[in-house]
N, C-alpha and C positions, 0 to 999 in steps of 0.2 A: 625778512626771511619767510615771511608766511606767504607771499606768493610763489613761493620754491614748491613743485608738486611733489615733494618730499620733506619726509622725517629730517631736521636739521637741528645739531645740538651742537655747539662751538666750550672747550675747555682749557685749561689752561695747561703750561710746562709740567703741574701736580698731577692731572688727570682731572682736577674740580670740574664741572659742569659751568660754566658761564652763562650761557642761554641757550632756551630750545625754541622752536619755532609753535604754532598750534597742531600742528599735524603729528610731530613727535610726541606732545603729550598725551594724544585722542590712540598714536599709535601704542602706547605702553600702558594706558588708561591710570597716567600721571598729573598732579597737578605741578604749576609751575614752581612753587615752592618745595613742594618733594624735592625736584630734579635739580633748582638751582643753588648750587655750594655744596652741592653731595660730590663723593668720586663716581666716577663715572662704572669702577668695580663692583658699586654697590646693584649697579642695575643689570650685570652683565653675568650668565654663566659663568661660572668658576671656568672650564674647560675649554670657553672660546674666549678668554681675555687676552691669548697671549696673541689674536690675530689685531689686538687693537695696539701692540707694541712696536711694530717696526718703524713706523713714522715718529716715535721717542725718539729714535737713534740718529735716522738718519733725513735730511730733504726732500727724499723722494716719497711719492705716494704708493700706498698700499694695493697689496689687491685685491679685487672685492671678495669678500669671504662672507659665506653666509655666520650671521651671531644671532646666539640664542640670549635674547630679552628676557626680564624678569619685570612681569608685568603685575598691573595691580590684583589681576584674579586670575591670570594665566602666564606661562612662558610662552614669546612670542619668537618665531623667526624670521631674523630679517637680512636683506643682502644689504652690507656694507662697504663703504669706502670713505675712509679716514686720509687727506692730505692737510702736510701744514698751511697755515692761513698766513700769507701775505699783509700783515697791516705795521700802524706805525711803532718805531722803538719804544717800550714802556707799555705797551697796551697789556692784559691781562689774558684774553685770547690768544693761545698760538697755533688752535690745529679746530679744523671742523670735519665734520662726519656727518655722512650725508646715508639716509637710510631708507627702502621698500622693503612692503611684508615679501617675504618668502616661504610665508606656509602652502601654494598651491603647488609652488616649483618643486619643493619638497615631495609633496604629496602623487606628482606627476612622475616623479623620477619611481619612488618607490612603487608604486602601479606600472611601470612598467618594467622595471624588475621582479614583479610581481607574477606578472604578465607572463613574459618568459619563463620563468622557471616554470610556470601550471602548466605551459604548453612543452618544453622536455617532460616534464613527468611522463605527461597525459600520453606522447608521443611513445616513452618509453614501457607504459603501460598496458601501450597496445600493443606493444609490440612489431610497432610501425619501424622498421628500419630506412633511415632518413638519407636521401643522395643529393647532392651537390653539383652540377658542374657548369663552373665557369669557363667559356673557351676563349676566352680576351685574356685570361691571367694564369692558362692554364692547370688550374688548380679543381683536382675533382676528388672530393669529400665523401668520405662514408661514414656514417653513426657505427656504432657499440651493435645498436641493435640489429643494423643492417649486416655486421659479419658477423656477429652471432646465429643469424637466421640461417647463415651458411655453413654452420660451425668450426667458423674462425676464431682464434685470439681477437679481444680487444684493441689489441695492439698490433697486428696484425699488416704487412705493408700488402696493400691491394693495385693491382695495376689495373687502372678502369679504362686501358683502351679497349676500344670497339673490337680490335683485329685479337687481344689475350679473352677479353672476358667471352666472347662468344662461343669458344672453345668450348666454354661448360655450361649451354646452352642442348638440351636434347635436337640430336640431329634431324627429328622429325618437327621442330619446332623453329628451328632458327629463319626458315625463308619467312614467314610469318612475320617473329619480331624483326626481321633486318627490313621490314615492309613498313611496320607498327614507324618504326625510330626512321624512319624515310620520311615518312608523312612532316613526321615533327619536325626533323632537321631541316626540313626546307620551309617551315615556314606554314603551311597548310593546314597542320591540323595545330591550334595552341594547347587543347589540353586531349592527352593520351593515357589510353588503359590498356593496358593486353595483357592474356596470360600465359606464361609459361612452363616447363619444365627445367630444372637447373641442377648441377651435379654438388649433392653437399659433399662436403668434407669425410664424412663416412663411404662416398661411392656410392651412397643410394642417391634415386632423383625426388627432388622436390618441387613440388609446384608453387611458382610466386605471382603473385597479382602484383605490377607495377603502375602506378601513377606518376604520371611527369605533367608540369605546365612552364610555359615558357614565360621566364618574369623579366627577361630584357633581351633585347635586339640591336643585332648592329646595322647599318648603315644599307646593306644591301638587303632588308629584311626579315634576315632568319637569324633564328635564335639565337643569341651569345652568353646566354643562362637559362638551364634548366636544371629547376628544383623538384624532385617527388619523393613518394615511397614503396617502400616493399614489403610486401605483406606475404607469409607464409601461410599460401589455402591448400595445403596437401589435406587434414583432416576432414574438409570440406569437398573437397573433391573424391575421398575415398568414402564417403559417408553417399555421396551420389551416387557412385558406381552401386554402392550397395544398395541402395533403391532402387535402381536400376534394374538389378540381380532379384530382389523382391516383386517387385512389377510382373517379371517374367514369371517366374514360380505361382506368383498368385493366377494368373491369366492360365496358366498351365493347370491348377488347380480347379480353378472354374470349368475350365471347358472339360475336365475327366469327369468331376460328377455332375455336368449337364445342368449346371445350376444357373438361372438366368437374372442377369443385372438389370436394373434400369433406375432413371433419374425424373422424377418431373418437379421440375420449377415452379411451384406456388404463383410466383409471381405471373408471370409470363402465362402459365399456364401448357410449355413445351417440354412433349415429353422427349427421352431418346431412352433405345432399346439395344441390348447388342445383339447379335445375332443367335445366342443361344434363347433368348425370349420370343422373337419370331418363328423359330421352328417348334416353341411350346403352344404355341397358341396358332400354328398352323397358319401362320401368315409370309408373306416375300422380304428376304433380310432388305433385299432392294430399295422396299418402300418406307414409307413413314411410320412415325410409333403412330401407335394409336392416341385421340386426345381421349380426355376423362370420360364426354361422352361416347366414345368408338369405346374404351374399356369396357364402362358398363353396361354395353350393346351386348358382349359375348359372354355376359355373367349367366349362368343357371338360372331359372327364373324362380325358382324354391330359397337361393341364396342371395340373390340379386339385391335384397333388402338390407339384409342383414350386414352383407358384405363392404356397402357403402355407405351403411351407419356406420360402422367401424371404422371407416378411412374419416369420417366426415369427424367423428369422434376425437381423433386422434390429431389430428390437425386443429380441432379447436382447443386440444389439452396441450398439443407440441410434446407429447411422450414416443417412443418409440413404443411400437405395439408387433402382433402378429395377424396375423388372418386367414382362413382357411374357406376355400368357396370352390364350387365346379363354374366349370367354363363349356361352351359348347365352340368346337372350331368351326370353320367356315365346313368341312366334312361330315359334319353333323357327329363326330365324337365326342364323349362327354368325357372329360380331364378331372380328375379332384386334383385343387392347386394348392400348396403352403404359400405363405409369403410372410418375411418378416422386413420392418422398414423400421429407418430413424429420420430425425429431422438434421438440417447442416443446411450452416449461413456459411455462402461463400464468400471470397473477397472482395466481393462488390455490394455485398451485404443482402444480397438473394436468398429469399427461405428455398430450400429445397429440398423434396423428398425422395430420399435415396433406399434403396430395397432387392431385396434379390425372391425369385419366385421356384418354387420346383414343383416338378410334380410327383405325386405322392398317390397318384391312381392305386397302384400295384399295391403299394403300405396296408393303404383302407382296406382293399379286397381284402387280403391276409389278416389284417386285423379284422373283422367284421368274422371272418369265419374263427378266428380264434375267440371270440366273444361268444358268439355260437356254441362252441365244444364246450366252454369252462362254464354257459351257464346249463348247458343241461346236465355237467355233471356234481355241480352243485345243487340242482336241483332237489336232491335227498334230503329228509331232516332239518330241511333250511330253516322253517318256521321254530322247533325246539332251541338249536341252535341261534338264533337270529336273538331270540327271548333273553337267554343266560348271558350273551354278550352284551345286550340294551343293559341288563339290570347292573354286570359290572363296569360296562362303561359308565352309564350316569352317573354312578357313586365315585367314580375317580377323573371325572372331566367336569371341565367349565358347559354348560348348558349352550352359552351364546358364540364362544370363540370354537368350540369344540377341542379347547386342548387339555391336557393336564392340568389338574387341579391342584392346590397345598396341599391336599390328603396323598395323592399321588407323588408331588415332588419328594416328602417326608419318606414316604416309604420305599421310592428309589435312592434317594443319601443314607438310608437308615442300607440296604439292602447289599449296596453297592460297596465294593472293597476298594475299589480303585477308580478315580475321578482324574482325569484330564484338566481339567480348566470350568471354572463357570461364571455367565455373561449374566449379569441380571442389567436387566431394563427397564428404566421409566419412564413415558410419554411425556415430551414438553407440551404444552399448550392444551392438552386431553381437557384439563376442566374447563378452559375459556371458553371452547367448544360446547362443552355439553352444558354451560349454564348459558350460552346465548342462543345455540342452536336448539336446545333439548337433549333430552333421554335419546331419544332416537339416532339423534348423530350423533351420540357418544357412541354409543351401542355400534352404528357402523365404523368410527374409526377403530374401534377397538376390533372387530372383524377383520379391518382393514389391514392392524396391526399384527395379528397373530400368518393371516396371507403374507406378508413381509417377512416374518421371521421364518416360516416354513419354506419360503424359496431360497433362503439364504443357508438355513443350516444342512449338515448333513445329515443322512440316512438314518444313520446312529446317535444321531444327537436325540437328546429329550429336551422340547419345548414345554413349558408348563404357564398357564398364567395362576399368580398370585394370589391377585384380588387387585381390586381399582385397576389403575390404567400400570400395576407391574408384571413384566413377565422375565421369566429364567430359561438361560439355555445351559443346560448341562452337555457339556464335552468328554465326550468317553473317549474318543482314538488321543493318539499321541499331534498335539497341535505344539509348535514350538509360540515365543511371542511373539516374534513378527507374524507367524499364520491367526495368532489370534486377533493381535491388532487389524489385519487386512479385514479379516470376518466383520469385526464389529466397526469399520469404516466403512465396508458395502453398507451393513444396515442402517447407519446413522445416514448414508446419501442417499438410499430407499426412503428413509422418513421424511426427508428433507424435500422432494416432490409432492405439491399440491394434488388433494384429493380431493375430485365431482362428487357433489352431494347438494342435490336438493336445488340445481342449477346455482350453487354458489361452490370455493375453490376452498376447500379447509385444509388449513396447511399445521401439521404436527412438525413432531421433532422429536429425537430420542436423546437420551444419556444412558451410559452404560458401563458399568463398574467391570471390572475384569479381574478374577483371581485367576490363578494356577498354582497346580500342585507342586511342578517341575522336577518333581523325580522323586520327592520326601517321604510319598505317603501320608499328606497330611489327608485329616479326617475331613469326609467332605462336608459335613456340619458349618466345620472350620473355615471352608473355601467361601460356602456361602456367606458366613460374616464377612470374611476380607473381601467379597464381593460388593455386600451394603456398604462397608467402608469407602471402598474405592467408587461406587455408584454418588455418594456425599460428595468425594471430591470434585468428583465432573460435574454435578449440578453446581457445587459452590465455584465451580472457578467459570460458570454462566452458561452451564446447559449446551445442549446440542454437540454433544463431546464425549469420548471415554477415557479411563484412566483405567491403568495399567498397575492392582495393588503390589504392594511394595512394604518392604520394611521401613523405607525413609519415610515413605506416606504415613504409616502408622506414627512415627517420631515427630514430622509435622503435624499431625494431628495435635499430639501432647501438645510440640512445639506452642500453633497456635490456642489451645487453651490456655498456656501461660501466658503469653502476649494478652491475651483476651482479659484476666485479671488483672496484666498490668494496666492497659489501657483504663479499666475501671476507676483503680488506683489514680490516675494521671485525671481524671475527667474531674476528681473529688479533689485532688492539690492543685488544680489548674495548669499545667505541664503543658498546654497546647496553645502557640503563639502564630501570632497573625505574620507575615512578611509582604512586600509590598512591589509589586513590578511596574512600571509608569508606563502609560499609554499615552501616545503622540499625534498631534493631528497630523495628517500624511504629508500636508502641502505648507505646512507652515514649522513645523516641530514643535508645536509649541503643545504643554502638557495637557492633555483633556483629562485624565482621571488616574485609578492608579487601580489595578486587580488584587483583591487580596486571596494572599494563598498561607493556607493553614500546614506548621510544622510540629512538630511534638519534638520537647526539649526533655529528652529521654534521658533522666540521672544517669544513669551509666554509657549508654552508647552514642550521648551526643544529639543532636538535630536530624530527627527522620525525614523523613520526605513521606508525602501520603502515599506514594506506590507500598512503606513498608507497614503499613496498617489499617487504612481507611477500608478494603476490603476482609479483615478481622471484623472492623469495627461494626461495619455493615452487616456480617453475618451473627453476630449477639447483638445487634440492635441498639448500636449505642451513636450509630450517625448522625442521625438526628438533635442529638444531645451534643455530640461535639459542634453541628453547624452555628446550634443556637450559641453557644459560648464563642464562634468565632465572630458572629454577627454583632456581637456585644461588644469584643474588645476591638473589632474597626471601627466601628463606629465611636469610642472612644479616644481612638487615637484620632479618629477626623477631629474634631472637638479640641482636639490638645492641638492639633495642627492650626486650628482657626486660631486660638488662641494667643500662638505663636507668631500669630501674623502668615505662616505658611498657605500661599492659595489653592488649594486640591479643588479641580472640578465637580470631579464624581468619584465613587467610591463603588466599586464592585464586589461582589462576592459570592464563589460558587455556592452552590445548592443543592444538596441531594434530592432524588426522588422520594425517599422514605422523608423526610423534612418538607417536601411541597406537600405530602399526604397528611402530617403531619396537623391535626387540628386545634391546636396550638398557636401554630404558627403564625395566624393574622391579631391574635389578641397579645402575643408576643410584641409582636412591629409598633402598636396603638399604642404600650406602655411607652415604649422606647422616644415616640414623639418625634420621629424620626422627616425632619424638611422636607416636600417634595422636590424631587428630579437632585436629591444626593447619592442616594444612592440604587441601585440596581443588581437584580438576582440573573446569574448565569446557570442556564440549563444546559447540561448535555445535550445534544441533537439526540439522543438514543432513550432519552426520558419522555419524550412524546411522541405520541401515533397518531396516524390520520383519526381515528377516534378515541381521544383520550378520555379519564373517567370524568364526572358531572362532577364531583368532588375535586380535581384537580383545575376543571375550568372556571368553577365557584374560588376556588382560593386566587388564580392568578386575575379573576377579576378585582376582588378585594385588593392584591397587590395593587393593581395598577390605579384605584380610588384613594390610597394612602401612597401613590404619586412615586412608586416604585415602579422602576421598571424594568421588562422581561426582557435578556441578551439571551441566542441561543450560543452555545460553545462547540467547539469540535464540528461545526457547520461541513458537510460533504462525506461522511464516516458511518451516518445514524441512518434511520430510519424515514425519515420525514422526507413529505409530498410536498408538494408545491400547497395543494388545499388543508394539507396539516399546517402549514408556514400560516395560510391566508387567516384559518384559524385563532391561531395564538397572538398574529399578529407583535409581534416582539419588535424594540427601540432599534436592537444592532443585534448582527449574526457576526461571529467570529469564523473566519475560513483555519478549518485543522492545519494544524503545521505540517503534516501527512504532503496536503495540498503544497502547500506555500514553498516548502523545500525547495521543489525542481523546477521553480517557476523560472529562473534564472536562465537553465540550462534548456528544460523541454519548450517545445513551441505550442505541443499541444496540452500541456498545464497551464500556459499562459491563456489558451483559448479558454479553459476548463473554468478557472481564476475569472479572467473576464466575465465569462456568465453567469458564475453567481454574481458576481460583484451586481448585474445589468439586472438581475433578477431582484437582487436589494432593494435598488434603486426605483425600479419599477414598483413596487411596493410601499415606498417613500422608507425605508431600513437602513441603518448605515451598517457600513460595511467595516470590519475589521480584520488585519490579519497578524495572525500569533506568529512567534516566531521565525520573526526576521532575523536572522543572524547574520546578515551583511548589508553594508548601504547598496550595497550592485541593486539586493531585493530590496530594500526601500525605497531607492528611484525608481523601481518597474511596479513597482506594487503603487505606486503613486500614479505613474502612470496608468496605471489600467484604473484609475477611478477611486483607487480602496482611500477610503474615509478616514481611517483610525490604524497608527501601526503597532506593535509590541513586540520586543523580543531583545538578545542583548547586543545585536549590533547600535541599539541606542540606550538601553540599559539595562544593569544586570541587576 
C-alpha cells in the first residue's frame, strides 16, 4: 500500500481500522498504533461521518465527499472515497478508503466566492449599473443598479432591444450612439465608451457614461457577448457647465476692470500675457510676452532694483507676494504698476508663476496729493501733541511688537461691558528659536508674529501681547463659532509658513485657546480664563491647533485629573501588563520576535488600551515610570519563556521620548543584565529630527554597547530625513500601517512601500511592516522585499 500516491486505510464490517498505509499516517500526523484497532469515528468529524456510511449498506462505491480529519494537532480536510474490498471469505478487511488533502480545493473555492461577492458589492457601490448581452441565447441582463439609475423598480421588466431602448435616448444624441454601438457590433472597435443623454423615469434627461467590451465572438467575427456598464455623470457634467458659466464671468470681469493676467513658467522660463497686459505695457497683443530679461528692460530705473529683489525673493521663499514698481513704455510714459502673484505646480509638476498686474498711476497721483492736504493740516501743534501720545502710548504698549500691553489688556476687560469672544495665543517652537538662534531672532519672530495677527484681525479687534511669546485677541463685534474657528485657522496657517532670517528659514507655529461669550454676558475676566483653559488643551492634544472652550472641556479637564490619580494609584499596585503580538519572517513564517504592547488592567473598566491613557500619562509625567515597569515585566516573561523551553527570537518594546531622555535609563538596562541582540527599543519616527539632542544620541549609543537595538516605528508618518535615518542608524524600520493598508489595492503605495523597503535595504536595515491584516498583504509585502511581517492576518 505504501506505493499507492495516496492516504490508504482498509477496516473492517465494525468500522475498526485494520491497516493504514505511511502516507495516511504523515496525513493525519498518526502513529500506526493510534489508528490500528480504533473505529474509524474516532478520527472523523462528527458531521462528515455519515458520508463514510453508504458503502455499509450497500456494494456500490461512494462518492467522493470531502471528510473532515481529526488530526494529531489540527483538523485536516480531505477528498474521499470509500469502496468495498474484494478479498478472500473470512478475511477481516471489508472496505478501503482511499484519501487526498483538500485544504487548497477548499480554500480555492472559498476565494472565489469570495472573489465575487467584493466585486458585486464594489460594483454596487459604485453605483455602476451592470448590462449583459448575450446574442447566441438571447438573453440580455440588467442589474438593480442599472434600473435604478433610470428610476425603475428592481424588478422591473426592461426590453433591451435597440429599436424600444432608443426611444429614450435624447434626440440630439442618438445618431452618435447608433454610430458608437456600430463600431462595436461589427466587430471593429472591442472596447467602447460614449456619452449620452437618456430620459429617466421622472421625464427629466440624464446623462450616462456607457462602457461595453466584447468577451466572445461568433464565427463571422463579431461580437456574440457584450458585457459593460452605466454610470450616471449628470452631476459631473452640470458641475462643468457651471465652470463653464464661471470661466465666462470671470474673463468678463477681468476685461471690465482692465486688470492684466499672465503666467511664467520657472521652469522653462516662458512667459504668456493676455492681451490686457500688452496694452498696459504698451506693447502689440500680436507678439511675444516679454522674457524676464525684456521685463526688466521696461522697469523704472529708481525701481528696477528693488522690484526684482522682490520677485527674486519670492521665488526663493515660494510665498505669494505683491509688488509695486513704475514702468516706462516704449512711448516714453511712465506707468506706476501693482502686481500681486502666487506660485502653482501644474500637472506636469512645472513651478509657475501666476499673477495679475494693474495700473494704479491715477491711485498714487490722488494719493500723493491727499498726503499733501492731511500733512499740512496736521501740521499745527503736532510736536505738543506727538509728546502726550508717546508718553501714553509707551506706558500701555509692548516697546518691541508695538501692541498692547497686560497693563492695557487689564484695563480694556476691566472697562468693557460686553466682550464677543477672545483668542489667546501661544508660539510653538518661539524658545527653540531664540536659544539657538539668539535674542535677536526671537525678537524678530515675535515682530513677525504680532504682523501676522494684525493682518488677520479686524478693525475693532484689540491685539495685546502678554509677555513671552503670548498674545490675545479680543473680539468686540458679534463673531458666531464657525467665524471664530475660520479666524483662528487663517492664523494658525499664517504661522505655519517659514520665516527669512538671517539667510536661514525659522519656522514657528501657533496654538490658540478660543472662548466666547455667546450671548450670556459672561465677564470678560471669565473669557479669558476659559481662553487659558482652552489654549492648555490645544497645546496638550500637540500644538499647532486651537480649541474651541467648552463646558465638556472644562469636565474633561476634571475628567483627566481623576484618570491622572488613578493612573498613579495603578503604577504603585502594578495594574499595567505587558501583551504580546508575534513577528514573522516574510519568506519563511517562521517567528523572529514578538512586540510588546502595554495594557492597564483597570479594576473597574477592564483592559485599556494606551490610546485611553498613555497621553494623561505623559502629561503628569508619569511615562517614563510606566515604560520602565513594562521593560521589567517583558523581560521576565522572556526568562519564563526560555525556561519553558518556549523559543522567542527577540523581544521588543516601545519607548517613549520622555524615557529615552530619561537618565536613568542606561543604569536601569546594566542592572537588569539583559543578553545582547534580545532585545530592542522601538522609537516613533516623530521622536527624532535631523538634529536630535547630544543627550539623546549619548543614550542610544550606550543602548546599542549593552547590544540593544534601535527599531524606528510608524516609519513614513514622522519627521525623519534620509540624513536623520543615516544618523541613528537603527536594526529595522517598521512601515506605518497608514502605509501598508492600501498596498493591496493602490499601485502607487505599492511604489511608495517599495522605496522604503529599497531605502532599508540600501542602508543594510530591515525592513518591517505592521499591520498586515490579510495574506492578499502578506504575499505582496513579501514580494516587494519587506523582511519582517506583523499584524492579525497571521496573529492576533
Amino acid at each position: 500500500m505504501d506505493q499507492i500516491p495516496a492516504g490508504i486505510m482498509l477496516f473492517d464490517a465494525h468500522d475498526v481500522i485494520c491497516a493504514a498505509n505511511a502516507l495516511a499516517l504523515r496525513m493525519l500526523g498518526r502513529t500506526a498504533d493510534e489508528l490500528i484497532g480504533a473505529p474509524i469515528a474516532a478520527f472523523v468529524h462528527g458531521e462528515d461521518l455519515p458520508a463514510l456510511v453508504p458503502v455499509h449498506k450497500t456494494q456500490r462505491s461512494a462518492e467522493p465527499a470531502v471528510v473532515r480529519f481529526l488530526g494529531a494537532s489540527a483538523t485536516r480536510s480531505m477528498l474521499v472515497l470509500v469502496a468495498p474490498l474484494l478479498v478472500a471469505q473470512g478475511a477481516a478487511a471489508t472496505r478501503i478508503l482511499a484519501m487526498l488533502p483538500a485544504d487548497s480545493l477548499v480554500s480555492q473555492i472559498a476565494s472565489l466566492r469570495k472573489d465575487e461577492t467584493r466585486w458585486k458589492y464594489a460594483l454596487e457601490s459604485a453605483l455602476e449599473g451592470v448590462w449583459d448581452h448575450d446574442y447566441e441565447t438571447g438573453n440580455l441582463f440588467y442589474s438593480s443598479t442599472w434600473r435604478r439609475l433610470r428610476g425603475l423598480p428592481d424588478d422591473a421588466e426592461v426590453d433591451g432591444t435597440l429599436e424600444k431602448w432608443i426611444e429614450n435616448v435624447h434626440p440630439d444624441d442618438r445618431a452618435h450612439v447608433l454610430a458608437c454601438i456600430e463600431r462595436q457590433d461589427s466587430g471593429e472597435a472591442q472596447f467602447n465608451t460614449f456619452e449620452y443623454r437618456e430620459r429617466h423615469a421622472d421625464g427629466r434627461w440624464i446623462w450616462i457614461e456607457s462602457r461595453g467590451a466584447s468577451v466572445a465572438y461568433g464565427p463571422d467575427g463579431k461580437p456574440c457577448r457584450i458585457i459593460g456598464t452605466d454610470t450616471d455623470i449628470t452631476a459631473r457634467k452640470e458641475a462643468e457647465a457651471r465652470l463653464e458659466e464661471i470661466s465666462r464671468r470671470l474673463q468678463l470681469a477681468l476685461d471690465v476692470s482692465r486688470i492684466g493676467v499672465f503666467e511664467h513658467n520657472l521652469d522653462t522660463g516662458v512667459s504668456h500675457w493676455d492681451e490686457a497686459m500688452f496694452r498696459m505695457y504698451g506693447l502689440d497683443p500680436a507678439g511675444q510676452a516679454p522674457s524676464s530679461a525684456g521685463w526688466e528692460s521696461v522697469l523704472h530705473p529708481e525701481d528696477k532694483e528693488a522690484a526684482i529683489r522682490r520677485v527674486d525673493d519670492a521665488i526663493a521663499n515660494g510665498t505669494p507676494f505683491t509688488n509695486a514698481f513704475r514702468i516706462i513704455r516704449p512711448d516714453g510714459v511712465v506707468r506706476h504698476i501693482r502686481s500681486n502673484a502666487a506660485f502653482h505646480t501644474d500637472l506636469d509638476g512645472a513651478m509657475r508663476l501666476v499673477g495679475a498686474n494693474w495700473d494704479v498711476t491715477e491711485d498714487i497721483a490722488l494719493q500723493e496729493e491727499l498726503r499733501r492736504a492731511k500733512s499740512f493740516a496736521e501740521a499745527r501743534n503736532c510736536e505738543l501733541e506727538a509728546a502726550r501720545v508717546s508718553i501714553e502710548y509707551n506706558a500701555l504698549h509692548d516697546h518691541l511688537t508695538d501692541l498692547p500691553n497686560r497693563r492695557y489688556l487689564d484695563r480694556v476687560l476691566t472697562e468693557a461691558r460686553v466682550v464677543n469672544a477672545i483668542l489667546h495665543i501661544d508660539l510653538d517652537r518661539f524658545k527653540q528659536i531664540n536659544d539657538t538662534l539668539g535674542h535677536q531672532a526671537g525678537d524678530a519672530m515675535l515682530v513677525h508674529a504680532a504682523t501676522v495677527l494684525r493682518s488677520h484681525a479686524e478693525r475693532d479687534d484689540f491685539i495685546a501681547r502678554i509677555g513671552g511669546d503670548e498674545f490675545v485677541i479680543v473680539c468686540r463685534n458679534g463673531r458666531d463659532s464657525t467665524q471664530l474657528a475660520q479666524l483662528a485657522g487663517r492664523i494658525i496657517q499664517a504661522f505655519r509658513r517659514p520665516v527669512p532670517y538671517a539667510g536661514q528659514l525659522c519656522r514657528l507655529g501657533a496654538s490658540i485657546g478660543v472662548s466666547r461669550d455667546g450671548g450670556r454676558l459672561t465677564d470678560p475676566k471669565q473669557l479669558l480664563m476659559d481662553a487659558d483653559i482652552a489654549l492648555y488643551r490645544a497645546k496638550s492634544l500637540g500644538r499647532d491647533r486651537f480649541e474651541l472652550f467648552s463646558d465638556e472641556m472644562q469636565n474633561q479637564i476634571l475628567t483627566a485629573k481623576r484618570i491622572g490619580d488613578e493612573l498613579r494609584e495603578a503604577l504603585e499596585k502594578k495594574q499595567f501588563v505587558p501583551f504580546y503580538q508575534p513577528q514573522f519572517d516574510a519568506r519563511t513564517l517562521e517567528i523572529t520576535g514578538v512586540e510588546t504592547l502595554v495594557r492597564w488592567n483597570h479594576p473597574e473598566r477592564g483592559v485599556l488600551a494606551p490610546v485611553q491613557f498613555l497621553k494623561i500619562a505623559e502629561d503628569i509625567n508619569l511615562l517614563a515610570a510606566i515604560d520602565r515597569m513594562v521593560v521589567e515585566m517583558a523581560y521576565a516573561d522572556f526568562r519564563a519563556w526560555q525556561r519553558q523551553g518556549l523559543t522567542i527570537p527577540k523581544l521588543s518594546v516601545n519607548i517613549s521620548s520622555r524615557r529615552l531622555r530619561d537618565p536613568q535609563l542606561v543604569s536601569d538596562l546594566r542592572e537588569m543584565r539583559i543578553p545582547p541582540g534580545v532585545m530592542s527599543f522601538e522609537l516613533l519616527e516623530s521622536i527624532f529630527l535631523d538634529e536630535f539632542e547630544d543627550e539623546v544620541a549619548e543614550t542610544i549609543a550606550a543602548l546599542n554597547e549593552l547590544g540593544i537595538d534601535i527599531e524606528i516605528d510608524d516609519f513614513g508618518t514622522g519627521h525623519a530625513s534620509i540624513i536623520g535615518l543615516l544618523k541613528l542608524n537603527p536594526a529595522r524600520l517598521k512601515i506605518d500601517r497608514a502605509l501598508v493598508g492600501p498596498v493591496t489595492e493602490n499601485s502607487k503605495q505599492q511604489k511608495l512601500v517599495r522605496a522604503i523597503i529599497d531605502i532599508g535595504h540600501s542602508l543594510n536595515i530591515k525592513v518591517v511592516a505592521e499591520g498586515v491584516e490579510t495574506w492578499a498583504h502578506a504575499a505582496l509585502l513579501a514580494d516587494l522585499g519587506c523582511d519582517v511581517l506583523q499584524g492579525y492576518a497571521l496573529a492576533k
